[in-house]
N, C-alpha and C positions, 0 to 999 in steps of 0.2 A: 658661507665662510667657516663655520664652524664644525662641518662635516669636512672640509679637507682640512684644516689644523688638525682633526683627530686624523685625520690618513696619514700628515705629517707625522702625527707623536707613534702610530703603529708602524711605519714605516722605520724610525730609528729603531723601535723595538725588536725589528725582526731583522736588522742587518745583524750579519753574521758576526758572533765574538769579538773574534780577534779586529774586527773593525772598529767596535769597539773601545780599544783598549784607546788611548788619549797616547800612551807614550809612545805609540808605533806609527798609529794612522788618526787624523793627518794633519803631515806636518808642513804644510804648506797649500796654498788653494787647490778646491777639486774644480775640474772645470765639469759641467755637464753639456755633453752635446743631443740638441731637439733636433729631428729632423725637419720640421716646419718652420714657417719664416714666424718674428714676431707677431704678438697680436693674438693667435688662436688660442687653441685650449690648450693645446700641449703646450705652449710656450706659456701660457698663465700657470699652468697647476706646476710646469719645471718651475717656475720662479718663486712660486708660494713653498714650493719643496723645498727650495734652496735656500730661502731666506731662514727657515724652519732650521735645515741642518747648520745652518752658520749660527746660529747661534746657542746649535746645542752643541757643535763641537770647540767652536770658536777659533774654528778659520773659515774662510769665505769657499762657500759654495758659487760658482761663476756659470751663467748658462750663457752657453753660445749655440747661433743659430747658423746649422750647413743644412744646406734647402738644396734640392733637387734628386731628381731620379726616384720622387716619392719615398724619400729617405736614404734610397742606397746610398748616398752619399756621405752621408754621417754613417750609417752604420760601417761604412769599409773605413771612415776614417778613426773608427773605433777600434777596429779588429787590425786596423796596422798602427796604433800607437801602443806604449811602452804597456807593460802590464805590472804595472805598479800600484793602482790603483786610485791614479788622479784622475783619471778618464772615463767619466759615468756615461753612458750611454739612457737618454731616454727616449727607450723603446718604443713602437705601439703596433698593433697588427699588422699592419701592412710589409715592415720592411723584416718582419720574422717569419709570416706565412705566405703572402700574397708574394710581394714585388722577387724574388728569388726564384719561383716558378714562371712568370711571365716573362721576364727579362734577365738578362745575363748579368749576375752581379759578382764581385771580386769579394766575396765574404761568405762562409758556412756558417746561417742562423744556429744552428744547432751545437756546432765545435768551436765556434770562435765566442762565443759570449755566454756570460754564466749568468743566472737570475740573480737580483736582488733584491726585489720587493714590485707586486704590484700596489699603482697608484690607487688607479678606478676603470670602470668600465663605464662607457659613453655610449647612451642611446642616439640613436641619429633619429631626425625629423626629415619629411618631403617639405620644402617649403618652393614656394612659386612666387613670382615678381606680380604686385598687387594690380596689374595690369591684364591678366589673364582674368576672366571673370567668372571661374570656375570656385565654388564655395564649398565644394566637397570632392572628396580623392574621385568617388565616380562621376562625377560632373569635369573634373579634370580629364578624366580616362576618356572623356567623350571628346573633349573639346580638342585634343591631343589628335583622336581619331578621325576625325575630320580635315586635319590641318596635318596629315603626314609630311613630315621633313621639313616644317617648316619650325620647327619650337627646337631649343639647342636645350640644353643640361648643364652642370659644368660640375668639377670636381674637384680635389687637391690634388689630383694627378693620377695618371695613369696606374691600374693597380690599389686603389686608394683605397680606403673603405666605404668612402661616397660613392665613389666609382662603381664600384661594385653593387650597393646597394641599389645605383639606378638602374643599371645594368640588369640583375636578376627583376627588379619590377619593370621598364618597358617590356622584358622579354616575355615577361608573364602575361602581362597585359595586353600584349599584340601591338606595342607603340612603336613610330616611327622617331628618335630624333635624333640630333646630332651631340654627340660630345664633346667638350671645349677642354681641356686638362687645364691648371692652373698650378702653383705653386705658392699653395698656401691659401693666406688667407682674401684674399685677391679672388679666388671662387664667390665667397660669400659675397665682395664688394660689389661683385658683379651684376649680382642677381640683384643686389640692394638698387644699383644703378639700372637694370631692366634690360641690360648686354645680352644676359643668357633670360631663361624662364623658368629652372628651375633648379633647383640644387639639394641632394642630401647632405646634411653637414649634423655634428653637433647639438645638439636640441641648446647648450649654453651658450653655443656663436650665436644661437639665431632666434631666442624668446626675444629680448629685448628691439630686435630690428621689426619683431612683428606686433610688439606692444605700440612702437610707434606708427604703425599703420604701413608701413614697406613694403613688408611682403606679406605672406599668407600660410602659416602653415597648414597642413592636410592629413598628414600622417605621419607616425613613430612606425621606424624598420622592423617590429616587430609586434606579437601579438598581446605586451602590455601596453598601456594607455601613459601619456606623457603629457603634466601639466600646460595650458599655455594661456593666454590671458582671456581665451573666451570660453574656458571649457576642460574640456579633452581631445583630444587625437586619438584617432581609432587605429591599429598596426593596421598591416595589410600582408603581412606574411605569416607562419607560422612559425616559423624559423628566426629567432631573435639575433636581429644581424647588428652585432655593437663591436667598439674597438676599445682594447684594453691598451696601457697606459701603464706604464713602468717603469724601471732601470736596472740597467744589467751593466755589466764589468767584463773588461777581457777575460776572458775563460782560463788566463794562466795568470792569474791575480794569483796571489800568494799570502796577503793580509787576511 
């Protein structure tokens, strides 16, 4: 907690001036739009943000949750409201790099939103439903390989950065499974509940569901090592595959 209050206190720091200024901006609630449903990270660390900004500007920071199309949703509903500056957008990889390229969306990452600060960057973990009896990533990779098409995945959505993460390890691996899309945090519940088998998410959705015995994690998305209650996690790529976390403003903000 005390690593994001200071993200919170760098984060006022680095908005731009004229924001600011108390007499201009703002004078009336900002609303921030997550692309994800309550519950996950991104809708924790908006809320911790917001609670943060309302009290240093002293009006209410509001987060509201438009779910679907792995963000696109929120983000086009970002890029067609006013450009005033009450409409925070919080960003994260997918709906700026990823989901724009795979699917057709009504918004140019690039032209329609301006940066205003990143939050953090989130390591993802491999975590598997405590049901699989595999106790290490290559004991997973086997048990996998035996049982083609029969073990599912699941994701926050098509495009995700879950997604993608499992995505490049089956392919690496030579695995067969299937992918289930989700919306939100309803991935992780799943795996909790043993619907799917295994899920990249968050390493901060998913220590706690592994400290109580649920599920299993195996690996961090990349090639530093990520805390968890028995140890470490070893990556499995060299390629440190994580999603950043931010908020950005209509591109023809003016404040």
């Amino acid at each position: 907690m005390k690593y994001l209050i200071a993200l919170c206190i760098a984060t006022v720091i680095t908005l731009p001036a004229s924001l600011l200024q108390a007499q201009t901006w703002p004078q009336r609630p900002v609303r921030v739009i997550v692309p994800y449903s309550a519950g996950g990270l991104s809708d924790t660390q908006a809320r911790v943000l917001s609670e943060r900004l309302s009290a240093a500007f002293g009006q209410q920071f509001l987060v509201e949750n438009r779910v679907g199309a792995t963000g696109a949703i929120a983000a086009e509903y970002v890029a067609k409201s006013p450009s005033d500056g009450y409409t925070l957008f919080w960003a994260t990889t997918p709906q700026v790099s990823i989901v724009p390229l795979i699917q057709k969306v009504n918004y140019d990452p690039l032209m329609d939103f301006a940066p205003v600060s990143i939050f953090g960057k989130n390591t993802y973990v491999l975590a598997v439903h405590i049901s699989i009896p595999a106790k290490t990533l290559k004991e997973f990779i086997e048990y996998v390989r035996v049982h083609p098409g029969q073990l599912s995945y699941s994701s926050a959505g098509t495009g995700s950065a879950g997604h993608l993460s499992a995505a490049l390890f089956t392919s690496r691996a030579g695995l067969t499974m299937t992918h289930i899309p989700y919306k939100g945090v309803q991935a992780a519940t799943d795996l909790v509940g043993g619907q799917v088998q295994m899920y990249f998410g968050p390493a901060a959705d998913l220590i706690q569901h592994s400290k109580s015995g649920k599920i299993r994690l195996l690996a961090a998305s990349g090639a530093k090592r990520a805390p968890n209650d028995r140890g470490v996690l070893s990556g499995f790529s060299r390629r440190h595959l994580e999603r950043t976390d931010g908020t950005r403003c209509h591109a023809e903000t003016n404040h």
